[in-house]
C-alpha positions as CSV (number, residue, x, y, z in Angstrom):
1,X,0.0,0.0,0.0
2,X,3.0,2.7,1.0
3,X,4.5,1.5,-2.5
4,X,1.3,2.5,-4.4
5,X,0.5,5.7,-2.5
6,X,4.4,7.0,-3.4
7,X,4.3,6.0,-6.9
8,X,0.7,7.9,-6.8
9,X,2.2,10.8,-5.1
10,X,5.4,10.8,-7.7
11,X,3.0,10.5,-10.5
12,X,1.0,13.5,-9.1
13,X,3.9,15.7,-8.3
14,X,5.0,15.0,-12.0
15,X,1.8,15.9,-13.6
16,X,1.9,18.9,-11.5
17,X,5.2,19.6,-12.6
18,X,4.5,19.7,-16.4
19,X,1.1,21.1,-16.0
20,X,2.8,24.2,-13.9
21,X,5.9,24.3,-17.0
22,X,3.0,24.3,-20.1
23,X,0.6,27.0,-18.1
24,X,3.7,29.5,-17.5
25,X,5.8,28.7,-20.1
26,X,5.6,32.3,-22.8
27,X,4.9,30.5,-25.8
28,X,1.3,30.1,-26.8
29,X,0.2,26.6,-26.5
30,X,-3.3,24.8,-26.7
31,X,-4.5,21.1,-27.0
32,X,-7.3,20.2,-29.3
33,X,-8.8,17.2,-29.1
34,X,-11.5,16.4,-32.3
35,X,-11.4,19.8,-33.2
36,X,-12.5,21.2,-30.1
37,X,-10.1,23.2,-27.7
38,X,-9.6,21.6,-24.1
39,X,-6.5,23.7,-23.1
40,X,-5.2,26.9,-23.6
41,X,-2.2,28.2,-21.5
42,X,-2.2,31.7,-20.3
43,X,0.1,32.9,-23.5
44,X,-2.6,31.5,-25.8
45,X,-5.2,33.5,-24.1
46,X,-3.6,36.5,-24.6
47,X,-2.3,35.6,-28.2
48,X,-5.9,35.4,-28.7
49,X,-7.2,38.4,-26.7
50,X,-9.3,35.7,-24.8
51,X,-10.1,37.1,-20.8
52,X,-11.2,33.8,-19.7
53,X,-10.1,30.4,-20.7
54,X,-13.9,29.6,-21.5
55,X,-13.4,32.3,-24.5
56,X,-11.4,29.1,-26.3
57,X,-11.6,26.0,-24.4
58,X,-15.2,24.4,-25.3
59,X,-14.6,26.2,-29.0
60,X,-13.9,24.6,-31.8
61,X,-10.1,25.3,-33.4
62,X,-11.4,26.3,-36.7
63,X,-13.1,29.2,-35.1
64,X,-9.3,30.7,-34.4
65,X,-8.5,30.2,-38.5
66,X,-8.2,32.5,-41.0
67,X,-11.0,30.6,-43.4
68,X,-7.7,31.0,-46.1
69,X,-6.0,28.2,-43.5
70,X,-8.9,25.9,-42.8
71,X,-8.0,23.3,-45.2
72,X,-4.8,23.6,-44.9
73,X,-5.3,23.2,-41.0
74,X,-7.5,20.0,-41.5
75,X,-5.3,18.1,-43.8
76,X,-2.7,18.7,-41.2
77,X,-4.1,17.8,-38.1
78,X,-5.7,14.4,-39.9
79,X,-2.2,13.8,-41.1
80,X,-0.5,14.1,-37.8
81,X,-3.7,11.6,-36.4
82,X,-2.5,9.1,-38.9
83,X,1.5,9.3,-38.9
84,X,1.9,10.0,-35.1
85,X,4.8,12.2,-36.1
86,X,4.7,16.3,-35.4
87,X,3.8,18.6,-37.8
88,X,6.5,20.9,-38.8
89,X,6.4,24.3,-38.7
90,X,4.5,26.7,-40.6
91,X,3.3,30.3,-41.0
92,X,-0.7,30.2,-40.5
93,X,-3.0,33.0,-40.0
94,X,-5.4,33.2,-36.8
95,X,-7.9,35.1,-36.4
96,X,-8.6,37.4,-32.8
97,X,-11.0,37.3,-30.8
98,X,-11.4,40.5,-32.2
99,X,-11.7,39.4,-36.0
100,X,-8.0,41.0,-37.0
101,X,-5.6,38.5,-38.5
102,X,-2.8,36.7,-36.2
103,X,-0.1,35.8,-38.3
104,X,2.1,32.5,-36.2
105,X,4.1,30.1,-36.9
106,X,2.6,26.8,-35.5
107,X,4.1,23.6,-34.9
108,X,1.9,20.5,-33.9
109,X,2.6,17.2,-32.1
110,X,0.1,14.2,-31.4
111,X,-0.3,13.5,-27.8
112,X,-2.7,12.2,-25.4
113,X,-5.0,14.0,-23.5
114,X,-7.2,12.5,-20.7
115,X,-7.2,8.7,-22.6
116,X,-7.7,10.7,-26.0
117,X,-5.6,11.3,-28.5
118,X,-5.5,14.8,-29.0
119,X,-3.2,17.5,-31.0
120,X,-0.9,19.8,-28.9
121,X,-0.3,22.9,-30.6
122,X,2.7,25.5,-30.0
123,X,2.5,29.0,-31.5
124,X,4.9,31.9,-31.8
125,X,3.0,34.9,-33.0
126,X,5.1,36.4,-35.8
127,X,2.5,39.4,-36.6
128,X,4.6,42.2,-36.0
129,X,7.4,41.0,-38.2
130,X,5.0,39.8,-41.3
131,X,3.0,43.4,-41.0
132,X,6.4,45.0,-41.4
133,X,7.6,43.5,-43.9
134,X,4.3,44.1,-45.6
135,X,4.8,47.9,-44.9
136,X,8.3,47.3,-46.1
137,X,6.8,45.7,-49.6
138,X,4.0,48.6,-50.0
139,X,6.5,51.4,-49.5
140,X,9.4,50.2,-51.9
141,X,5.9,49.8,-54.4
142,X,4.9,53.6,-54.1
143,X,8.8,54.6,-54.3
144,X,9.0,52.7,-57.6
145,X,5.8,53.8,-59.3
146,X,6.1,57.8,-58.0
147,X,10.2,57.2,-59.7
148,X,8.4,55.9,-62.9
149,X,5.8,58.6,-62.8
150,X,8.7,61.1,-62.3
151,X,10.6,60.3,-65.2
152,X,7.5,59.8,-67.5
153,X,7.1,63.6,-66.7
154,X,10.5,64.9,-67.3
155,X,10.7,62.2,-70.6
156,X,8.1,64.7,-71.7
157,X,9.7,68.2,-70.5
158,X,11.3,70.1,-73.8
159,X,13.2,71.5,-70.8
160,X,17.0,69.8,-70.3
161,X,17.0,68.4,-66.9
162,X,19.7,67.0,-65.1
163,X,19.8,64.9,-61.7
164,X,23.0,65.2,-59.5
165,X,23.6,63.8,-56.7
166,X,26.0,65.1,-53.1
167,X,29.3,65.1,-55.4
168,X,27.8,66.6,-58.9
169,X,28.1,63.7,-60.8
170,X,25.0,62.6,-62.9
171,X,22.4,60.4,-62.0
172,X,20.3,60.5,-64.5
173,X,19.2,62.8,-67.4
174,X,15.8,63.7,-70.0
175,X,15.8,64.3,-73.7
176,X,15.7,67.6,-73.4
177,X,19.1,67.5,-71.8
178,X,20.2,65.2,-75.0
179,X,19.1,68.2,-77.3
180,X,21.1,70.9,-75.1
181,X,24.2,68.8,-74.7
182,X,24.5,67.6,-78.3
183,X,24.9,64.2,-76.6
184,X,24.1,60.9,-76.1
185,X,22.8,60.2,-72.4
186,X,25.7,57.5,-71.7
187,X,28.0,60.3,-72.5
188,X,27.7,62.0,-69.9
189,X,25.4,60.2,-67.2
190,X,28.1,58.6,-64.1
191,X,30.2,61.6,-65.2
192,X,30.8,64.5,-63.1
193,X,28.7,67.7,-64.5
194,X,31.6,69.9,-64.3
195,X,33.7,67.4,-66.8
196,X,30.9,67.6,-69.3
197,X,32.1,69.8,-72.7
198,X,29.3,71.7,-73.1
């Protein structure tokens, strides 16, 4: 009997151990089992802008997908369910309890959850970094377009125009410029403006 009650104890202490690890570790992590959500550690909840844990747990998973991901999130979990072996990582999209998009990277293992076999899911919310490089991609866009609506204007000047830059050497040059010069842009565009017979 003193055996049984210590290896109970141990057993306890250990589930206690890991359960007190997942709930304060700072990655997001939930458990899903059949598609519904039965554990969401504190990180999750606030990935997810969830107060309580009964804003998730009790829902089902694909209610926190970007509808873009749903398949893609279904063929993976079922494939996991069959091969045992974790899903690797991948760059989803979420959606907030708010309804904005979540962009994370999520990584899945099989496991078992209360005698069911279940899906644990880590998360590392990579928003911040996607939405910049977004910005990034929008704003080297309206440079190039405003650079080829610049030059389609002064392609159409009769006036010479010459771009310098810091040191005085050309950048770049318009037709009119051709005309005044007598010469060929590559003659003098790379060439200091001062060194350009005129």
């Amino acid at each position: 009997v003193t055996e049984q009650y210590q290896v109970r104890r141990a057993l306890a202490e250990s589930e206690e151990r890991f359960r007190t690890i997942i709930e304060w570790t700072p990655g997001p992590i939930a458990v899903h089992v059949r598609g519904i959500v039965v554990y969401a550690n504190a990180a999750a909840l606030k990935l997810f802008g969830a107060k309580t844990s009964d804003q998730l747990v009790g829902k089902p998973i694909l209610d926190r997908v970007h509808p873009d991901f749903r398949d893609v999130v279904i063929q993976r979990t079922t494939a996991l369910a069959q091969s045992g072996k974790e899903a690797p990582v991948m760059e989803e999209m979420f959606l907030h309890l708010d309804g904005s998009i979540l962009y994370v990277e999520v990584q899945g293992i099989r496991i078992m959850y209360n005698g069911e076999q279940a899906v644990q899911v880590a998360m590392h919310d990579t928003s911040a970094r996607v939405l910049a490089e977004k910005a990034l991609r929008q704003s080297e866009e309206a440079v190039r377009k405003l650079a080829i609506h610049t030059q389609t204007i002064l392609d159409n000047l009769t006036a010479g125009v010459i771009v310098l830059d810091s040191q005085g050497v050309v950048l770049s040059s318009n037709p009119g410029a051709t005309r005044i010069l007598r010469a060929p842009l590559a003659a003098f565009e790379g060439r200091a403006l001062a060194l350009i017979p005129g």
